[in-house]
ROVO-167946 format. One record per residue (C-alpha): residue number from 1; residue in one letter; x negated, y negated, z negated. Coordinates in steps of 0.2 Angstrom, whole numbers. Layout:
<rs>
 num residu    px    py    pz
 NUM      a     X     Y     Z
...
</rs>
This chain:
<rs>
 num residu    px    py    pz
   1      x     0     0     0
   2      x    -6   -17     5
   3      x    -8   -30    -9
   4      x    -8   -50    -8
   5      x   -21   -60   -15
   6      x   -22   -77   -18
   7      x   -39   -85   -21
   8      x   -43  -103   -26
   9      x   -58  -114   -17
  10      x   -71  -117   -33
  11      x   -69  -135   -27
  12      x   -52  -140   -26
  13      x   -41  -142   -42
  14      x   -25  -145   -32
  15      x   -10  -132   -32
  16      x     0  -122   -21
  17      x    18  -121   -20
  18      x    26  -108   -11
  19      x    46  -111   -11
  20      x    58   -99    -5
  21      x    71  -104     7
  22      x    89  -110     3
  23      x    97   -93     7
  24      x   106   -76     2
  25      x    96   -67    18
  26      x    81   -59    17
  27      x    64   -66    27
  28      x    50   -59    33
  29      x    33   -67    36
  30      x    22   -55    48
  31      x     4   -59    49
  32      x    -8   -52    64
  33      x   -20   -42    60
  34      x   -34   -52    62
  35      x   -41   -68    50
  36      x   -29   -84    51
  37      x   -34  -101    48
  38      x   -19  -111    44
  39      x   -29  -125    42
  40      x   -25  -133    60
  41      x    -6  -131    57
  42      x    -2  -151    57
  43      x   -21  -154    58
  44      x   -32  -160    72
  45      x   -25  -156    89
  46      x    -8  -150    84
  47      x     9  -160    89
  48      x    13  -175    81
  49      x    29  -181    91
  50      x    40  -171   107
  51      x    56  -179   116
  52      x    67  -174   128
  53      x    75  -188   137
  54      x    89  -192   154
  55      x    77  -206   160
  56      x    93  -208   174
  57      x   106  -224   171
  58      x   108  -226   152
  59      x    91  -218   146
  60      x    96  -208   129
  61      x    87  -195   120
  62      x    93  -176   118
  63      x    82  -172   106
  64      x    68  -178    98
  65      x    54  -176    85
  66      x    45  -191    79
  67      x    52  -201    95
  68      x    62  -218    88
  69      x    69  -224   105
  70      x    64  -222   122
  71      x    62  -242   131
  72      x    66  -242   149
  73      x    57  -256   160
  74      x    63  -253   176
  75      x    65  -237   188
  76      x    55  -226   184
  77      x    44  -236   169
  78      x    46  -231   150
  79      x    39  -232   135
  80      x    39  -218   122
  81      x    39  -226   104
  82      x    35  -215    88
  83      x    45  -216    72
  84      x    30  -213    62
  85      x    12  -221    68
  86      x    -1  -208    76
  87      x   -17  -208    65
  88      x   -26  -214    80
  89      x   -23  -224    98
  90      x   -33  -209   103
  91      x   -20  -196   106
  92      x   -15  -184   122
  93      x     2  -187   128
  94      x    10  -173   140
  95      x    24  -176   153
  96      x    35  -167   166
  97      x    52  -170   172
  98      x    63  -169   187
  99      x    76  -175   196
 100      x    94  -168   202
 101      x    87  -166   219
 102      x    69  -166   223
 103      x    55  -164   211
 104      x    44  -176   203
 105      x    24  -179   199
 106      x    24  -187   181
 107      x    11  -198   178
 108      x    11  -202   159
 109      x    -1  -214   150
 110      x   -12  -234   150
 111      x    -7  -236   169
 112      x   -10  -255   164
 113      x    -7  -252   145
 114      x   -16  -244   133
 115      x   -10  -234   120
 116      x    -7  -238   102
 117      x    -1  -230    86
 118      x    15  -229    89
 119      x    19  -230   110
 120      x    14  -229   128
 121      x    19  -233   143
 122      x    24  -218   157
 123      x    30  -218   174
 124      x    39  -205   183
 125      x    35  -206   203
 126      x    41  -196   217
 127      x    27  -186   229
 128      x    27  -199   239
 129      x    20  -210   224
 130      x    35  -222   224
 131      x    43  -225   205
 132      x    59  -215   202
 133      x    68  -210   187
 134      x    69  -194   181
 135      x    82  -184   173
 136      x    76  -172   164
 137      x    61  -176   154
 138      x    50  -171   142
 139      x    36  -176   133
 140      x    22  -168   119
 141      x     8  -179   111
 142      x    -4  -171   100
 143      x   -19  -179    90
</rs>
C-alpha cells in the first residue's frame, strides 16, 4: 500500500492548507507516475488572463478570465484590458479568431502600442491584410 508524506523545506516556516471541497461526492486526485513540480502552477510562464470575445457589431465578451472589458477602435482594432495588472509589460499574448465566412490571420500585439500591465492593442486582418472584425475570438496571455 502506498503512503503519503508530507515533508517541510528546513527554510520555510509557512503552512499548508489543504481544504476539502464544498461537497457530499467523493474526489480523486491522480498523480503520474513520475516527480511533479507544482511550483510553476500560477508561476512564471503560466496564464494569467484568457477571453473569448464576438469582436462583430456590439463587441461583448462570452467568457472571460481576468479580462475587464474588451475596447473596440474601429474594424478590426481592439484592446484587451486585464481586471488585475500583469506583473510585467513583458507578457506573451495569443490570438486566433474567425469570421462567419472566410478565415482570418490574427495579428495580436504593440502594432504601434506597446503593451502595459493591464492592456494591448490587437488587430484582426483578413489574408489579404486588410482590417476585419472577427467573430469568434480568443485570446491567452501568459507571464
Amino acid at each position: 500500500m502506498a503512503t503519503i508524506k508530507l515533508q517541510g523545506n528546513s527554510s520555510g516556516s509557512g503552512t499548508i492548507v489543504l481544504t476539502a471541497p464544498n461537497t457530499n461526492s467523493t474526489r480523486t486526485v491522480t498523480l503520474p507516475d513520475q516527480d511533479l513540480d507544482l511550483g510553476g502552477i500560477a508561476g512564471a510562464g503560466s496564464v494569467k488572463a484568457w477571453v473569448n470575445f464576438n469582436g462583430t457589431g456590439s463587441v461583448s465578451i462570452r467568457d472571460d478570465g481576468n479580462v475587464s472589458s474588451i475596447t473596440d477602435h474601429t474594424t478590426g482594432k481592439y484592446t484587451v484590458n486585464t481586471s488585475t495588472a500583469m506583473p510585467s509589460a513583458n507578457f506573451s499574448a495569443n490570438c486566433d479568431g474567425c469570421r462567419a465566412n472566410s478565415d482570418i490571420a490574427l495579428i495580436a500585439g504593440p502594432v504601434h502600442f506597446a503593451f502595459t500591465t493591464t492592456s494591448f492593442r490587437m488587430r484582426t486582418l483578413e489574408y489579404d491584410a486588410s482590417s476585419a472584425d472577427s467573430l469568434n475570438t480568443c485570446v491567452t496571455i501568459t507571464h
